[in-house]
N, C-alpha and C positions, 0 to 999 in steps of 0.2 A: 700160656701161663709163664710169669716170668721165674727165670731160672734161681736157686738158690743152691750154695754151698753146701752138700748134703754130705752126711758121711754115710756112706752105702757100707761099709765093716763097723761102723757103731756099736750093732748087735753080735759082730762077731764073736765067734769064741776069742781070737786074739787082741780084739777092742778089750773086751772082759777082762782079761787075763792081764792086762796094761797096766788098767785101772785098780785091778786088786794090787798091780804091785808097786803105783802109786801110793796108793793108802797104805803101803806096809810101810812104805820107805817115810811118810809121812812119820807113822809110829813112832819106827827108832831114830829119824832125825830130829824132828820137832822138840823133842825134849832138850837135845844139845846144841840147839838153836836157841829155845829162850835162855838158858843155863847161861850163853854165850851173851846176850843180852840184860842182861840182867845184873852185867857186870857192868853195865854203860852208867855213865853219869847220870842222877835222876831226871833230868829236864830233858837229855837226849835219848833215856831207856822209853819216858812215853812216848815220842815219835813214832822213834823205831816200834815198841809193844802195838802201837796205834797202827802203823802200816803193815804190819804181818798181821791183823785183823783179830791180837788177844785183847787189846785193851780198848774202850772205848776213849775216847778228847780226855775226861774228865780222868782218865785211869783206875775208872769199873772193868771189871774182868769182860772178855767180850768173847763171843762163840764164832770170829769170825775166818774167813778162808787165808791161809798165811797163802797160796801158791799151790800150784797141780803138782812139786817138788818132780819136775823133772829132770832137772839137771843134779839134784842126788841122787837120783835115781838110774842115772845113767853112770856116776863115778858106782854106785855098787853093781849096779849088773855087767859094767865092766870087770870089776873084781873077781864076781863070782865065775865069768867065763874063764879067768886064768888061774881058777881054782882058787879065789886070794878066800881069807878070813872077811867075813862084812862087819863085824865089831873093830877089826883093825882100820878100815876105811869111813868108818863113820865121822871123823875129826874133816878128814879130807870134805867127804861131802858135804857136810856143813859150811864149811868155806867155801867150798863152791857157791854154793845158796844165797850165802851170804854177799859174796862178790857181786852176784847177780840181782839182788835187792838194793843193791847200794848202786846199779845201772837203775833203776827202775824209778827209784827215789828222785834221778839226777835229772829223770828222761821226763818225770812228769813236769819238773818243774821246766826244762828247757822247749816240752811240747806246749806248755801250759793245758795238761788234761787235769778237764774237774774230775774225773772219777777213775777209781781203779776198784777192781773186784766188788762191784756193787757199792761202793761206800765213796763220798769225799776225799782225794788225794791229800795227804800229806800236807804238802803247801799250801792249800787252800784252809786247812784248818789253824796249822803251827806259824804257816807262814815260811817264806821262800828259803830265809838265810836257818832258820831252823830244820828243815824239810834238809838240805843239804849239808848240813852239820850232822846230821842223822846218817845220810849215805855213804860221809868219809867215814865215820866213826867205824859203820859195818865193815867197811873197807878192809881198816885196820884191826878191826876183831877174826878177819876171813885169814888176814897176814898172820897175826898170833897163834889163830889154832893149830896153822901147819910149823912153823917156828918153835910154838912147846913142844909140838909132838915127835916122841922119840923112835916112831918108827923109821927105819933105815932110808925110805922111799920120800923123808918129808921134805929134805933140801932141796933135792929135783922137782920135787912136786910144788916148791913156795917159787923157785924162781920161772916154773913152767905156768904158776896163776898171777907173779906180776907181769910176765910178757902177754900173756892173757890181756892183763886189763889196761896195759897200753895200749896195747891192739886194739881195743873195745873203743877205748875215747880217744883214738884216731878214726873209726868210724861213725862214732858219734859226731865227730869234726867236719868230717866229710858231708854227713846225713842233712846237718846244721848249714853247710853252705853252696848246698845242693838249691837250698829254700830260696839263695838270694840271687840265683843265676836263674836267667830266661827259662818256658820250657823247654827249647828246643836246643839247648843248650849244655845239660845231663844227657852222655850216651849209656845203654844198656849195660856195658864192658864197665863204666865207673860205677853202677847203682848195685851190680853184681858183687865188685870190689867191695862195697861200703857194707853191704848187705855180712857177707864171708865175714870182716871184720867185727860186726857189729853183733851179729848173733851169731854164726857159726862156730866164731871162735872161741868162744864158753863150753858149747856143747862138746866140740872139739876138746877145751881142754879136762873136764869133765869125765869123757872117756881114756883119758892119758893120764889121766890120776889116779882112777882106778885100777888101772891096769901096771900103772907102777908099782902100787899100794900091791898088788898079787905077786909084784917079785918080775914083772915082765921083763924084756930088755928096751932099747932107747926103739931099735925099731920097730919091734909091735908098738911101742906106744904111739910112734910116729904114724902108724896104720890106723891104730884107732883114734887119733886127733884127725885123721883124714876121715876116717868114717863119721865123724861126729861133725864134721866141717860139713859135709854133703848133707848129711839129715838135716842142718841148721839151718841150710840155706834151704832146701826143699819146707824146712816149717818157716823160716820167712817170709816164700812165696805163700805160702797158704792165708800166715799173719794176714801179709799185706789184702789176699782177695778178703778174708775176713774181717779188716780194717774200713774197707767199703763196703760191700756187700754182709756184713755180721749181723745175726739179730741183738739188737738192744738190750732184751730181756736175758739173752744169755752171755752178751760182753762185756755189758755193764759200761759202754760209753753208746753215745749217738751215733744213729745209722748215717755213713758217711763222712766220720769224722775226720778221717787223713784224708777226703778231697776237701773238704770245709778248711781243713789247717794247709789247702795247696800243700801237701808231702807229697815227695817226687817220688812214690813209692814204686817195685816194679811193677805189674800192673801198667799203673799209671805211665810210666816211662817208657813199655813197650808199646802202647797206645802212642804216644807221641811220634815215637820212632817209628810209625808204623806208617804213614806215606797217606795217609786216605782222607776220606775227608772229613770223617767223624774224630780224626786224631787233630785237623787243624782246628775242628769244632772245641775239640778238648784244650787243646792249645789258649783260643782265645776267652773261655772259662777259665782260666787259670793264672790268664790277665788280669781277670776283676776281683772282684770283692768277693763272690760266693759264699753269700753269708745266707742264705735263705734258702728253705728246704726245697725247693722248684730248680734252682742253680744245682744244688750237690746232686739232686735226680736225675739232670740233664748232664751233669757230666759221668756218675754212672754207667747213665747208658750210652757215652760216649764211648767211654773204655773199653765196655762192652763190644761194641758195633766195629773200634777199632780191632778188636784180637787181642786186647790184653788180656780180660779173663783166660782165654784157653789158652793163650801163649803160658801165663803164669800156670795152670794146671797142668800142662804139657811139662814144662821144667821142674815144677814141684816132682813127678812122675821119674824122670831122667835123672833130674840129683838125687835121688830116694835109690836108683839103681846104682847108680857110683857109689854112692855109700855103701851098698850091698857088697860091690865089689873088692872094697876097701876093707872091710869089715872080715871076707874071705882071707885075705891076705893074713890079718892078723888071728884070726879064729878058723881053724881050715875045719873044726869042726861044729858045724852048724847049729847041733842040739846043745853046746855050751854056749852058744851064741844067741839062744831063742829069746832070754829075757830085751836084751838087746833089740835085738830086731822086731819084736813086740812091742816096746816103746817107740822106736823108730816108725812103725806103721803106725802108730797112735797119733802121735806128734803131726803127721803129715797126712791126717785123713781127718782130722776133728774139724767141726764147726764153732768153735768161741774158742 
């Protein structure tokens, strides 16, 4: 039977427990998410209202999915581990979200993905230069909310999310010209780097915002940007096996769309690198067109047969422990640490 990406803790009580505190964090952010929005130019407020799934194209109210809000949800369970206020942190997390939306905005249009959370991307409906006019804008609304805010924590916290988002679109940069060099030509060590960069390092700062926001000092923060680094990349490994191998019906793009788009993902990369013969198989898919569902299948089980799958689920496992250990460092006590480490097992166990 062929294998799928199963989350075996799904049902856990700690899966449970994630998910309830996703949905809280949803609560009290979402409101100062659209408030934050709503403040946008009207031509650029439908985008943006259109891609966090409230508004329909035409600007009918809409019931749809803004995001799993994990990354506010990680600046408030940081908080609460260092005993902070969650009402004082809510500015921060919001910015967070919002920096994050404004990657995603940027990412569709640069992947050209039609679909995100069940619906039409962005660009596909408004169109590219509107799609991306939308993403700065968030940008700049993520910059403001830390900039008005007059908690003590908010200056370290606005220059800790622009080095953030430099960071971000130099791995964006990287990701982008990873696509125009041969396969065998991406090693493991650079897709790693891009990877750390590209999503880690949100989650990373995320956790070192919250934990500002609680009064922390520079080097608990620096522990919890490290812990937040490790989990990122352990959910990027997941992403990526879930980018190939994902069900449809629950990612809401096409089964195999990052080998259809040749992305060097890891996975992918560690196949390559991997000496064998189903990696030089991979290799020479990756040459061609790969535009037809027979091509993306054959190289699946390419990746497969080379040891990317378990390679990526092996490191997913490893970086998920370094984060553990990181996360020690800054919270020596565990049971202020449980929201945290709940989300962290979620993040790196899910399937979509």
């Amino acid at each position: 039977m062929e294998r799928t990406i199963e989350l075996t803790m799904a049902e856990s009580v700690e899966a449970r427990e994630a998910v309830a505190l996703l949905e809280r964090t949803k609560s009290i952010v979402n409101p100062r998410l659209r408030a934050s929005l709503e403040t946008l130019p009207g031509s650029i407020r439908r985008v943006a209202m259109y891609h966090f799934g409230w508004e329909h194209a035409d600007g009918r109210p809409a019931e749809g999915s803004a995001g799993k809000a994990i990354r506010p949800a990680l600046v408030l369970a940081a908080s609460r581990a260092f005993g902070g206020d969650v009402e004082q942190g809510l500015r921060a997390a919001a910015a967070v979200e919002l920096a994050h939306n404004f990657t995603l905005l940027h990412d569709d249009v640069i992947d050209e993905d039609a679909t995100r959370r069940h619906r039409p991307t962005a660009w596909t409906v408004f169109g590219t230069a509107d799609a991306i006019v939308a993403g700065d804008a968030m940008l700049a609304l993520s910059l403001r909310l830390l900039a008005e805010d007059r908690h003590p924590a908010a200056g370290a916290a606005s220059a800790r999310l622009a080095a953030c988002v430099i960071e971000l679109c130099a791995g964006q940069q990287a990701d982008c010209a990873f696509e125009e060099r041969a396969p065998h030509e991406v090693s493991l060590d650079e897709c790693l780097a891009m990877a750390t960069a590209k999503t880690g390092a949100l989650l990373g700062c995320a956790c070192a915002l919250g934990a500002l926001y609680a009064g922390a000092g520079e080097e608990e923060a620096s522990a919890m940007d490290a812990f937040g680094r490790e989990a990122g990349l352990a959910f990027q490994l997941i992403d990526d096996l879930i980018g190939i191998w994902g069900d449809p019906g629950r990612t809401g793009k096409p089964a195999g769309a990052d080998l259809a788009a040749h992305k060097k993902s890891l996975p992918v990369v560690a196949a390559l690198a991997s000496g064998t013969p189903a990696g030089a198989e991979l290799a020479e898919l990756y040459r061609g067109a790969m535009n037809t569902p027979s091509a993306v299948r054959r190289a699946a089980e390419a990746v497969d047969r080379a040891g990317g799958r378990d390679w990526a689920q092996l490191q997913a496992a490893d970086r998920m422990a370094r984060a553990v250990q990181e996360l020690s460092r800054a919270v020596p006590d565990f049971k202020a640490a449980g929201d945290l480490l709940a989300l962290a097992e979620f993040v790196t166990r899910r399937s979509r």
